[in-house]
N, C-alpha and C positions, 0 to 999 in steps of 0.2 A: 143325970137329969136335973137335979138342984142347980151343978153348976151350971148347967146350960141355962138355966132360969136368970141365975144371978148377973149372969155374961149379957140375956138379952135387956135386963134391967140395967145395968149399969150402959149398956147399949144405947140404949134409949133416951139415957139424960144428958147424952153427950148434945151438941150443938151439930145439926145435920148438914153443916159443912166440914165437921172435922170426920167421921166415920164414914164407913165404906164398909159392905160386907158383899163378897163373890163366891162362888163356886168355885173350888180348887181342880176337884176329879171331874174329870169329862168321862172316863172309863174305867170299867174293871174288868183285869184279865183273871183271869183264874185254871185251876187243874183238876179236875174232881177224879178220887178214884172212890168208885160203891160196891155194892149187891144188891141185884136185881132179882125178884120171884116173879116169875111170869106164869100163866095161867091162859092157854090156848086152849079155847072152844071150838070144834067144829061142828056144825049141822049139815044129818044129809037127811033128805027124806025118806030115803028106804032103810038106813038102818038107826036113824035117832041122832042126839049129839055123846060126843067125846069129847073130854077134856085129858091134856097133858099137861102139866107144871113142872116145870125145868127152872133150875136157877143160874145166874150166870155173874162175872166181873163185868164190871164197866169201867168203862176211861171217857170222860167226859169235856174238852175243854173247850171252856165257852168265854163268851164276853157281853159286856153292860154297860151300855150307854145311859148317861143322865139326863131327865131332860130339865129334873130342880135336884134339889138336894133329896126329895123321897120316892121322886117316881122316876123310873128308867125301865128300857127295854132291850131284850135280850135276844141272844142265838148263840147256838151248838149245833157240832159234831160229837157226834160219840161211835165206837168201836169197841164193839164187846166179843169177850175173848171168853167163849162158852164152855161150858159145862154139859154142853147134850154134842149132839150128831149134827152141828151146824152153824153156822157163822152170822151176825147179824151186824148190821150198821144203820144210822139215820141221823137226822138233822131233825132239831126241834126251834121253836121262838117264845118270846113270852112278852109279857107285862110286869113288872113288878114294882109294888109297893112297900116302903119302909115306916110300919105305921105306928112304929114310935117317933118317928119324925123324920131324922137325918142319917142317911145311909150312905153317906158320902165326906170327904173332906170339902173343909168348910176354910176360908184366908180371909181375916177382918183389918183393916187398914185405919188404926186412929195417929191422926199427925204424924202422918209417914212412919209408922211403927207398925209391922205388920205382923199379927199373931196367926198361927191355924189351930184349928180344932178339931177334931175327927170323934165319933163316936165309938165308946170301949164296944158293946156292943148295938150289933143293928138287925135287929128281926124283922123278916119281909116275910110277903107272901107273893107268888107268882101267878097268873093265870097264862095258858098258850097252847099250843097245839103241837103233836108230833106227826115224823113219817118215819115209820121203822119198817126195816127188810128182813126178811129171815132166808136164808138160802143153804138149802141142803147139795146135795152131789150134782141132782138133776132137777130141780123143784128150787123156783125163785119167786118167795110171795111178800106184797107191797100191803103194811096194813096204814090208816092212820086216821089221825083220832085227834082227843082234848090231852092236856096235860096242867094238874095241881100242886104246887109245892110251899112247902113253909121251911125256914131255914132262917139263919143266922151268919151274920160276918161278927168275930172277934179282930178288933186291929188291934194288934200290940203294938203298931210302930203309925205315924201317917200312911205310911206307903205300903205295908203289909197287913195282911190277915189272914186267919184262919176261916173253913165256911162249915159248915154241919146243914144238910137239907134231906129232907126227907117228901119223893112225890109219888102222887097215883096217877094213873092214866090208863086213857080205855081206847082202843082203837077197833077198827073194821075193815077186814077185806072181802069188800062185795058183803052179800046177805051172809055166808056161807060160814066165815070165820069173824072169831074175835080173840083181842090179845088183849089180859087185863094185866100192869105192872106197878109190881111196889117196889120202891128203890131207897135207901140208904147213903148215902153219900157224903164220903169228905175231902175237905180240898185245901190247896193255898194259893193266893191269889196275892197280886197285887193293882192299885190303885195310882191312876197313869191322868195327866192332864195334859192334851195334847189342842 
C-alpha cells in the first residue's frame, strides 16, 4: 500500500509526456476446489416443510474479465462430485470489486522503460446470481437464485496466484423448494492479457 503511494507520487511529478500507465491483465483464469453445505427446504401443504442438509466437493473453474484495474466481471461452471444420492451441476455470473483498489496487474512506461506492478494481495467482494441442478435417478430439479462472495487473490509472481473465497447463496424452485449454500473455496489461477 505505501509503496503504491510512493509509486503514484513520484508518478505524478514526472512531466505527462514522459509517463504512461496501462492495464496489463485483461483476464483471470482460475481453478477452485471447495466444500459445499447445502440446506434443502421443502413445503408441502399437507404435511409442513422438510429440511435435508447434505454436503458436497466442488470443482469450480471460472474466469474475470477487467473492465479497470478494480472492477471486473465474472462466469462459471461448476461440477460437484456429492456426498448424497445425487449429482449436481450449474453455471453462475457476478460482479466484482477490488476495494482496496488494484486487483489486477498494472505496466507503467516512463521514457521507454517499462516497469509492472501487481498487488501481493487483493481482496474483492462479488455480487451475481446462480442456476444450480440437482438430479437424482428419476427426479431432475432446476433451482436459482442470488450469489455473495468475499475472497482474496495472493500473487506470488505477476502471472500467478493463489484465491481463498468464501460464498452464500439462496436460490428457488417454484414456491415449493429452496436450496440455501455455504461454500469454502481454494484455488490457482493465473493472469492472462490478451
Amino acid at each position: 500500500m505505501i509503496r503504491s503511494i510512493i509509486l503514484s507520487l513520484f508518478f505524478l511529478s514526472l512531466p505527462a509526456h514522459s509517463f504512461e500507465m496501462f492495464q496489463n491483465t485483461s483476464f483471470k483464469f482460475q481453478m477452485n476446489l471447495g466444500i459445499t453445505n447445502e440446506s434443502l427446504t421443502s413445503n408441502n401443504s399437507s404435511s409442513g416443510s422438510s429440511v435435508t442438509n447434505f454436503s458436497q466437493f466442488e470443482f469450480r473453474p471460472q474466469v474475470v474479465y477487467f473492465f479497470s484495474p478494480d472492477i471486473a466481471v465474472g462466469g462459471y461452471y461448476f461440477q460437484k462430485s456429492l456426498l448424497a444420492d445425487f449429482n449436481s451441476f450449474g453455471i453462475g455470473g457476478f460482479i466484482r470489486y477490488y476495494y482496496l483498489g488494484q486487483g489486477s496487474v498494472i505496466k507503467s512506461k516512463i521514457e521507454n522503460k517499462a516497469t509492472t506492478m501487481a498487488p501481493t494481495f487483493a481482496p474483492y467482494i462479488d455480487l451475481g446470481g446462480k442456476r444450480e441442478t440437482l438430479e437424482a435417478e428419476t427426479v431432475s430439479v432446476s433451482f436459482s437464485g442470488f450469489d455473495i462472495a468475499t475472497g482474496v487473490d495472493w500473487h506470488w509472481s505477476h502471472g500467478y496466484f493463489l484465491n481463498l473465497a468464501i460464498s452464500l447463496s439462496s436460490q428457488l424452485s417454484g414456491k415449493e423448494r429452496t436450496l440455501f449454500s455455504q461454500t469454502v473455496m481454494f484455488g490457482l489461477g493465473k493472469s492472462l492479457s490478451l
